[in-house]
ROTORZA-584798 format. One line per 5 residues: their letters; for each residue x, y, z of C-alpha. Coordinates in Angstrom, 1 decimal, padded with zeros to 4 digits. Each point is the difference from the previous one (the first is absolute). Layout:
N
A> X Y Z; ...
***
This chain:
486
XXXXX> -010.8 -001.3 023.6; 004.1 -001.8 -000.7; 001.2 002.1 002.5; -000.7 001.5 003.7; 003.0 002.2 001.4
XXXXX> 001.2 -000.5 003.7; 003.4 001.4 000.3; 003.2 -000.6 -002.5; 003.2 001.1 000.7; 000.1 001.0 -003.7
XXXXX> -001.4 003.6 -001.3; -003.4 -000.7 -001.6; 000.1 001.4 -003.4; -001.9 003.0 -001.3; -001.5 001.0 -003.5
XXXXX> 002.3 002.5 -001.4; 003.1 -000.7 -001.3; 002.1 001.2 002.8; -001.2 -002.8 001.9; 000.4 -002.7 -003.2
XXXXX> 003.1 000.8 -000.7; 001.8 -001.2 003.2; -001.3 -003.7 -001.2; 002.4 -002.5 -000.2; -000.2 -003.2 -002.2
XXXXX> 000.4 -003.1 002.1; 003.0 -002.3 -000.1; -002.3 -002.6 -001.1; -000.7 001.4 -004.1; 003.5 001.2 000.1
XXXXX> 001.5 -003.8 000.5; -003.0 -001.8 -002.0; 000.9 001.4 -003.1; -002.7 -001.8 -002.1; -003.5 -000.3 -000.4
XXXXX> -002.9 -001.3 -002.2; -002.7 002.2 -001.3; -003.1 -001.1 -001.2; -002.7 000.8 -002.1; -003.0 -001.9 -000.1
XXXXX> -003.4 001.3 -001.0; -003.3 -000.1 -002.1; 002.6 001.2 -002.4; 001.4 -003.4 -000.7; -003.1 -001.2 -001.0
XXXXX> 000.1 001.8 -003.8; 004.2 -000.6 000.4; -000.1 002.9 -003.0; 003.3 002.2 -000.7; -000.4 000.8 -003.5
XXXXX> 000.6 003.3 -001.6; 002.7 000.3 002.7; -002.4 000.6 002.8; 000.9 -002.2 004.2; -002.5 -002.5 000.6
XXXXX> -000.9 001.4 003.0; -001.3 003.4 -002.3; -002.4 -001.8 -001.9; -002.9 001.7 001.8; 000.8 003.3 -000.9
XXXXX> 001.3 -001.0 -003.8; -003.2 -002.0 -000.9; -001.8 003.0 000.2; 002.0 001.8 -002.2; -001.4 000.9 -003.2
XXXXX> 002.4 -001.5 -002.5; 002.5 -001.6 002.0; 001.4 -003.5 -000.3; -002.0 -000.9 003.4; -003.2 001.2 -001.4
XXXXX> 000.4 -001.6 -003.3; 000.6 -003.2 001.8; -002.7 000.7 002.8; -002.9 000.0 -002.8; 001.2 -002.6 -002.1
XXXXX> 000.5 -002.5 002.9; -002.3 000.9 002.7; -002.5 002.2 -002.2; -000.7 004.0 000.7; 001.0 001.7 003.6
XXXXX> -003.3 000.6 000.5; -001.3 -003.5 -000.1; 003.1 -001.4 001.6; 001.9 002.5 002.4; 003.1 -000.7 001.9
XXXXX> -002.2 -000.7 002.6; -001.3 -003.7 -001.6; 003.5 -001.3 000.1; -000.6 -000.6 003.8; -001.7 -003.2 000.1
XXXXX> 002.6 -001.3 -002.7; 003.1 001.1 002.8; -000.5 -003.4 002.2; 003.5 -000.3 001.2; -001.3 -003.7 000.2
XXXXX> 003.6 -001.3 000.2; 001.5 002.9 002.1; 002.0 -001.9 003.1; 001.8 002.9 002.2; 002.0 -002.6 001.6
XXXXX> 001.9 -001.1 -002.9; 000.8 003.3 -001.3; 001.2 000.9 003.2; 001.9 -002.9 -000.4; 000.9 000.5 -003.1
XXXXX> 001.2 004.2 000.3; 002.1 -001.9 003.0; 002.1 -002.5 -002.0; 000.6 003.4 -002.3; 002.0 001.2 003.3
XXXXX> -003.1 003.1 000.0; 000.0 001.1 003.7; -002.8 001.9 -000.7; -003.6 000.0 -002.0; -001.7 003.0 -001.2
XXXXX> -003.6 -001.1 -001.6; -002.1 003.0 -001.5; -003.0 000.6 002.1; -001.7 001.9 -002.2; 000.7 001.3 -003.3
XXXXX> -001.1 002.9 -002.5; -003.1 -002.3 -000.9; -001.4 000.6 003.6; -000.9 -003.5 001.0; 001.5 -000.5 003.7
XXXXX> 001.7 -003.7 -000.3; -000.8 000.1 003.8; -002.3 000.1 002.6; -001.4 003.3 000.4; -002.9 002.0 001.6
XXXXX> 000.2 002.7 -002.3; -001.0 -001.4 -003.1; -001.6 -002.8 -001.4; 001.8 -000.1 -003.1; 002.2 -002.8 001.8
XXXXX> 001.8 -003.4 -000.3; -002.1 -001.7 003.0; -003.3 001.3 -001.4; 000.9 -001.0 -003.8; 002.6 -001.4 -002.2
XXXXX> 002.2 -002.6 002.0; -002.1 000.3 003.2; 002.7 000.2 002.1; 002.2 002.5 001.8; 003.0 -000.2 -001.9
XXXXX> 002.3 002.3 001.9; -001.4 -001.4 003.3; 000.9 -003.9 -001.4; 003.4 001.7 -001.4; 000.8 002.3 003.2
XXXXX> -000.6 -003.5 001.8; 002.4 -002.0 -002.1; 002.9 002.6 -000.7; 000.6 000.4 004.1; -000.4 -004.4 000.2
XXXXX> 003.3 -000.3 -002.3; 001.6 002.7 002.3; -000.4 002.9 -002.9; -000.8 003.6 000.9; -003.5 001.1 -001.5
XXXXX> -000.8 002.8 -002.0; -002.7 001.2 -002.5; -000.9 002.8 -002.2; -002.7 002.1 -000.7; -000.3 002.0 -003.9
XXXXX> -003.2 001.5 001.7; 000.9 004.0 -001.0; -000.3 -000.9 -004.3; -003.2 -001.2 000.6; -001.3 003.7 -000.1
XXXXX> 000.4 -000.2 -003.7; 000.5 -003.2 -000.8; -003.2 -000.5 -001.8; -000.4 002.9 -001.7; -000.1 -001.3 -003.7
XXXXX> -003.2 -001.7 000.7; -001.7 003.0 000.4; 000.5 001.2 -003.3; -001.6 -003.0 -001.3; -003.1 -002.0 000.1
XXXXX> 000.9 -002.6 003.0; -001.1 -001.1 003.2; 002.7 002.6 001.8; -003.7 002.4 -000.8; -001.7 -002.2 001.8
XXXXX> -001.0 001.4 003.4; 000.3 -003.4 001.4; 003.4 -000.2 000.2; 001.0 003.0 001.2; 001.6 -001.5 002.6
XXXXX> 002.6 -001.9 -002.1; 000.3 002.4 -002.4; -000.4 003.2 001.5; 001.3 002.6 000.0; 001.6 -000.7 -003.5
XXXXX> 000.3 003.9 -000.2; 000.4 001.3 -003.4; 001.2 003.0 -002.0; 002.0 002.3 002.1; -000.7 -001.6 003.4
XXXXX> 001.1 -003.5 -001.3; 003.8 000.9 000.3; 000.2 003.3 002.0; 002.2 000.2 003.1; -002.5 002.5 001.9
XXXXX> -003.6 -001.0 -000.7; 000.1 -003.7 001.9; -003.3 -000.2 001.5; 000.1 -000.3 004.3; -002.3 -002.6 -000.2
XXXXX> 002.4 -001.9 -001.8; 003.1 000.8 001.2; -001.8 -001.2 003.9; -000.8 -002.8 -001.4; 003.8 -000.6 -001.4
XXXXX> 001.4 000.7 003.7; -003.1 -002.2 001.3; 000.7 -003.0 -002.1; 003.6 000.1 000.2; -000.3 000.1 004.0
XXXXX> -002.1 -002.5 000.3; 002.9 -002.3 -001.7; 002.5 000.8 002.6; -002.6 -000.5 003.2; -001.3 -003.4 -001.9
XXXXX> 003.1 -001.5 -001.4; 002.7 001.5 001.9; 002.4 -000.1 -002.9; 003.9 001.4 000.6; 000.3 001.2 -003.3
XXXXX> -002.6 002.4 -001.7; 000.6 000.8 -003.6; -001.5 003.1 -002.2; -000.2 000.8 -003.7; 000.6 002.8 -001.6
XXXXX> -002.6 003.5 -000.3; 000.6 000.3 003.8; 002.0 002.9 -000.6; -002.3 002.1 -000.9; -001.5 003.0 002.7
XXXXX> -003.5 -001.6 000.5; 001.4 -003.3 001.5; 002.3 002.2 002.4; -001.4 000.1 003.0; -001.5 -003.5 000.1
XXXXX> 002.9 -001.4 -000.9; 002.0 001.5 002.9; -002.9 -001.3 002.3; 000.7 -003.6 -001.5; 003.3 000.2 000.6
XXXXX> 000.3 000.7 003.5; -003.1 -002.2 000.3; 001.8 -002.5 -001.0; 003.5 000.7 001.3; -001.8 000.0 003.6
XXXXX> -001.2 -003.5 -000.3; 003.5 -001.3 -000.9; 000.3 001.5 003.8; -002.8 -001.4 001.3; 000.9 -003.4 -002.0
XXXXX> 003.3 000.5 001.3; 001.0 -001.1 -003.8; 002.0 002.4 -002.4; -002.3 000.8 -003.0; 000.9 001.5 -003.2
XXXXX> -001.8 002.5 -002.3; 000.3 -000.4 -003.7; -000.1 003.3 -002.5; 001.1 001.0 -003.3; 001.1 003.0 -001.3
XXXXX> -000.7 002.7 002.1; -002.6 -000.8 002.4; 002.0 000.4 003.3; 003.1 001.8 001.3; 003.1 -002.1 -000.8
XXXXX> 000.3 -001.6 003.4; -003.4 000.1 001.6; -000.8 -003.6 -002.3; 001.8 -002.3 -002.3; -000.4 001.1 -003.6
XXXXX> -000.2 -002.6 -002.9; 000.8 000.0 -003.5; -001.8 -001.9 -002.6; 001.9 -002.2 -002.3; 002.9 002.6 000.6
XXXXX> 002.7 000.2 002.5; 002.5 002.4 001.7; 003.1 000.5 -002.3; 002.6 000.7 003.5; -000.3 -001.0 003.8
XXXXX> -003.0 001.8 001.2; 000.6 001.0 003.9; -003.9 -001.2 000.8; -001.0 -003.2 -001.0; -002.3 -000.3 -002.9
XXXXX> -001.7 -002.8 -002.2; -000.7 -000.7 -003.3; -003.1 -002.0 -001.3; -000.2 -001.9 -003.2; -001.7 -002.8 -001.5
XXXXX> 001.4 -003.2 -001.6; -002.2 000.7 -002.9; 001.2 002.3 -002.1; -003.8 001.2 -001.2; -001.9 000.2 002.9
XXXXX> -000.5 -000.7 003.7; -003.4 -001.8 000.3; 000.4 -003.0 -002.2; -000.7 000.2 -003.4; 000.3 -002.5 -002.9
XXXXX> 002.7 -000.7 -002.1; 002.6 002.6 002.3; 003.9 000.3 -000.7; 001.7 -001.1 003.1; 003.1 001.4 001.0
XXXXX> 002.9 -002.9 000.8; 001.6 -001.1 003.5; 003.2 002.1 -001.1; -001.8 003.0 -000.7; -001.6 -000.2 003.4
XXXXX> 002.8 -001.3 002.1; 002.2 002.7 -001.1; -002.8 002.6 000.5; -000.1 -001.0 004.1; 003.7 -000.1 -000.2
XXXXX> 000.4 003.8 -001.2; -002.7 001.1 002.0; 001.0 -001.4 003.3; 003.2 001.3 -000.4; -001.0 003.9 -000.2
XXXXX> -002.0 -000.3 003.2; -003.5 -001.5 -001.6; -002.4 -002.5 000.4; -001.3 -002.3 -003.0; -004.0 -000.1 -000.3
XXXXX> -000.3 -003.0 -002.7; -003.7 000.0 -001.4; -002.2 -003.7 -001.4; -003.6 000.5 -001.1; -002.1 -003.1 000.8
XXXXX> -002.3 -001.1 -002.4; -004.0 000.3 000.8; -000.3 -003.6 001.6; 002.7 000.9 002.2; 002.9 -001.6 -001.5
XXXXX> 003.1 000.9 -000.9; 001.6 -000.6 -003.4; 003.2 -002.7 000.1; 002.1 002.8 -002.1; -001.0 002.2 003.3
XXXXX> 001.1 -002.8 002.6; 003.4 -000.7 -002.0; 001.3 003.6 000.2; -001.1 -000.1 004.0; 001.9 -003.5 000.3
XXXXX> 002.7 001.1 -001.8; 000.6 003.2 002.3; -000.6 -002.5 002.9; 002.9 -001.9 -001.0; 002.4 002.7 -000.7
XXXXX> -001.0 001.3 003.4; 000.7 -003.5 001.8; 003.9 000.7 -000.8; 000.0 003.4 -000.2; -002.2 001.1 002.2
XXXXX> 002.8 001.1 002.5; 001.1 002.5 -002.0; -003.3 001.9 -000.6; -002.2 -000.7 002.9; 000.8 002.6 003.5
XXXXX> 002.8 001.4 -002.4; 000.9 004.2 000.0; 001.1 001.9 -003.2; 004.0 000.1 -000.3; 002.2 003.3 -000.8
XXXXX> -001.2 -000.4 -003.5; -002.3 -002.0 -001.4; 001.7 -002.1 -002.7; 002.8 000.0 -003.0; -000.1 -001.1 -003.4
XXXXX> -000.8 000.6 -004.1; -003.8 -000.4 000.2; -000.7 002.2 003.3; -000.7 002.9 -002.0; -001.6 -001.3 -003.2
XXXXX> -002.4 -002.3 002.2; -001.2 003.4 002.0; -000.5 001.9 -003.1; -002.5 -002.9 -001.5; -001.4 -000.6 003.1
XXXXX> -001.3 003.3 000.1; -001.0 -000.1 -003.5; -001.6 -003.3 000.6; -001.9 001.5 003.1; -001.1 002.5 -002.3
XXXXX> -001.2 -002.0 -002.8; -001.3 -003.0 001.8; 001.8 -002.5 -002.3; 002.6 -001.1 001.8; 003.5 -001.8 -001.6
XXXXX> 002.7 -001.8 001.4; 002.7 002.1 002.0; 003.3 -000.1 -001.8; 001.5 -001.6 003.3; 002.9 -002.1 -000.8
XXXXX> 002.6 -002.1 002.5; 002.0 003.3 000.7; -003.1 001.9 001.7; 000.7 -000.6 003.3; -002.6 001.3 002.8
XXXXX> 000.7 000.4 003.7; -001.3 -000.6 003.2; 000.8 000.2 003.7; -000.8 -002.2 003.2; 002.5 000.8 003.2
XXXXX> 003.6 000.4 -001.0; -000.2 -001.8 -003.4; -000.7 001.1 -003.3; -002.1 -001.8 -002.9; 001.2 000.2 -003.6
XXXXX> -002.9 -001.8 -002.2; 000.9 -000.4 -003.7; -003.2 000.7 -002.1; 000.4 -003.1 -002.1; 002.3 -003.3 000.5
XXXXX> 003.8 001.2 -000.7; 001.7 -002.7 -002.3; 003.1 001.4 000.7; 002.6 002.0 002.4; -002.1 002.5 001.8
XXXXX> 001.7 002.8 000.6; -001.8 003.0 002.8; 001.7 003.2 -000.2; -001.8 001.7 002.4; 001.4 -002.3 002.9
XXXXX> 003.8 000.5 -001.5; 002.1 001.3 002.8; -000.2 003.7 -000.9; -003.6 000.0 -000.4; -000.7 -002.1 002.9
XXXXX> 002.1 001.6 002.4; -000.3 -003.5 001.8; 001.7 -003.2 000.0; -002.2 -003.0 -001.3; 000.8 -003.3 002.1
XXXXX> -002.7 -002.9 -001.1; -002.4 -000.1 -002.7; -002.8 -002.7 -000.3; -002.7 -000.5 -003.2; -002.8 -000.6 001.9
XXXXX> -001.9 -003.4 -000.7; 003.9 -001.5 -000.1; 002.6 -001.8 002.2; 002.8 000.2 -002.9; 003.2 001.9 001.3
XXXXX> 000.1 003.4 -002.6; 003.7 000.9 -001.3; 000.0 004.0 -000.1; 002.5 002.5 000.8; -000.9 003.9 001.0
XXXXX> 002.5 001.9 -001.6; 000.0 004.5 -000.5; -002.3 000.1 -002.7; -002.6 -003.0 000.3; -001.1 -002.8 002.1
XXXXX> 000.5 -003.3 -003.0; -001.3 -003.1 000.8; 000.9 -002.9 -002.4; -002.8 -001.9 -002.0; -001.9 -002.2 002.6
XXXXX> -001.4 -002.4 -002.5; -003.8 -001.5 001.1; -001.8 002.9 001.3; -002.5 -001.4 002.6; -003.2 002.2 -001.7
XXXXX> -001.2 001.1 -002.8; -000.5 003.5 -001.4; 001.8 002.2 002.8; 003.2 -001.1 002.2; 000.7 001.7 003.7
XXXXX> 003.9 000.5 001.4; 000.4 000.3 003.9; 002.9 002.7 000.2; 001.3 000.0 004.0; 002.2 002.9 000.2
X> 002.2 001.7 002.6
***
């Protein structure tokens, strides 16, 4: 067992939600602001999005009758029953895969914590575990990748999380039953089982025991071996079967934060827990005003997938520099995701984006990192056009560029001052009306652009703060204005 109980001054927690909902999300996610996310799997070894389908959802699409995946399967691997998911295993070697310079790379990106998926829909554990053999020590790499990652995330002074996609695996093979393919086979039940089908494959009620023991069993046995501060869930947890095991997770887990003496964090999404008993996250989508709880977004920096996949449309450094500007400043937490190709490394266009958040960071750092929301959360003509197609983005999965431009301004806070980030480099006068006298209600007495000694000529007058043009800007993309006020 993680954790034997003595005697804590703090309550243990209980499963029901009475209990869960006096959690309280350490100082520690609040300040770090940004993460990495990553998946990595037997999934990157056929690297297939086509037809619109993740990477990582290539075992359930090649078994599709018709689909893209399928299509592809036969024609490049042959039939599923001949060559199942299963028989991409020996061709996932990770034979390149170094945690230690990832974890040295997610640090020059200014990540302050990593969040690698332990296991995914496809079942296979990319860990060490008793409760399956289906696992990346006994196949595939031959190595205990979130042990060798847990290891070099804490050695660069990173918090360490991980995730677990466990609760889709009830269906997640489902197709194959409806064709010939080695999901029949009797073999491999247990990788492919249950794959339940028909009306059991996606019912919120009929979610066998067995399985659902084995969910709270697997996902347990990650927190006792690993220890990780930050446990992450997918979606479909919502529904009634997963209920009461998921309570008995949580307060699982929120006990050993106690016994750790570490503040942990529960990821959700949509409705899975009460609003405050864990820390709910949004894929590719976002809070459109200050949320009172902190929250976090996860997306990818492709725009296609999230395990790596061939020829994938990369967002740019703008598009995500301005994303963990806006989302830092309504009270959230960025949750950036690479995916690794099969021998374990990552692809240049990947690194770039990471550097080039690293480097924004290095100057701008101060005015994201241990920040607090402000009255409001920004000012300008894009604020409301950007929300509106970042929802329809999230919705779509083809992401665009937000219509930032020079006059979207985002704010922070840190102790008595006040952050004003422009969304793109001004070339001009910037003018802040939201720190004008009226609005304010405070006087302004020193400003500083943050990477720069260079005295700043403004004046505060009723109706807006202006500074005059600065000239050399000293990043790219995004620029940050200290704002002292009285």
């Amino acid at each position: 067992m993680f954790f034997g109980f003595q005697s804590f001054a703090q309550e243990l927690f209980q499963p029901n939600w009475k209990s869960l909902k006096t959690y309280t999300v350490p100082d520690w996610f609040r300040d770090a602001k940004f993460g990495i996310f990553i998946h990595w799997g037997v999934y990157s070894v056929p690297a297939y999005g086509g037809g619109g389908i993740f990477g990582e959802w290539y075992g359930n699409d090649m078994y599709q009758k018709g689909s893209a995946a399928y299509k592809h399967h036969i024609e490049t691997y042959g039939t599923q029953d001949k060559f199942g998911y299963k028989d991409f295993i020996p061709m996932f070697k990770g034979e390149k895969f170094d945690a230690d310079a990832w974890a040295k790379l997610f640090k020059k990106a200014g990540a302050k914590y990593v969040v690698p998926v332990a296991e995914h829909h496809d079942g296979f554990a990319m860990y060490d575990t008793k409760l399956s053999k289906w696992n990346s020590v006994n196949m595939g790499p031959k190595r205990d990748v979130i042990g060798e990652l847990s290891t070099s995330i804490r050695k660069e002074g990173m918090i360490f999380g991980l995730s677990s996609h466990r609760a889709e695996h009830w269906y997640f093979y489902h197709n194959g039953r409806d064709i010939k393919s080695d999901v029949n086979d009797p073999k491999f039940d247990d990788l492919y089982g249950p794959a339940a089908t028909g009306e059991d494959s996606l019912s919120t009620t009929k979610i066998s025991p067995v399985f659902l023991n084995d969910w709270l069993l697997r996902n347990t046995e990650l927190v006792d071996k690993y220890k990780p501060q930050l446990f992450w869930f997918d979606w479909w947890l919502d529904n009634p079967s997963f209920q009461p095991y998921l309570k008995s997770f949580a307060a699982y887990y929120y006990n050993a934060g106690i016994a750790m003496n570490k503040g942990v964090v529960l990821n959700y999404k949509n409705t899975a827990f009460p609003d405050s008993a864990a820390v709910i996250d949004f894929e590719r989508d976002g809070d459109t005003k200050i949320s009172k709880l902190p929250w976090q977004s996860d997306d990818s920096v492709g725009d296609r997938s999230w395990g790596y996949i061939e020829d994938d449309h990369y967002k740019t450094p703008q598009f995500l520099i301005d994303g963990l500007i806006d989302i830092v400043s309504k009270n959230g937490n960025l949750l950036l995701n690479i995916g690794p190709k099969a021998d374990g490394t990552i692809p240049e266009v990947q690194q770039h984006l990471l550097l080039e958040m690293g480097k924004w960071l290095d100057v701008n750092g101060e005015a994201i990192y241990g920040t607090r929301p402000w009255k409001i959360f920004g000012e300008g003509p894009g604020m409301i056009a950007a929300a509106e197609k970042a929802k329809q983005n999230a919705d779509s999965y083809k992401p665009e560029e937000k219509e930032f431009t020079a006059q979207d301004f985002r704010f922070t806070t840190k102790g008595d001052d006040i952050f004003a980030i422009a969304l793109k480099i001004p070339t001009g006068k910037i003018i802040l009306k939201s720190f004008g006298k009226t609005q304010l209600k405070k006087k302004v007495t020193a400003i500083k652009l943050l990477g720069s000694s260079k005295d700043l000529k403004w004046k505060q007058t009723n109706d807006a703060l202006v500074i005059d043009a600065v000239g050399v800007y000293p990043s790219e993309y995004a620029a940050s204005f200290q704002v002292a006020v009285k």
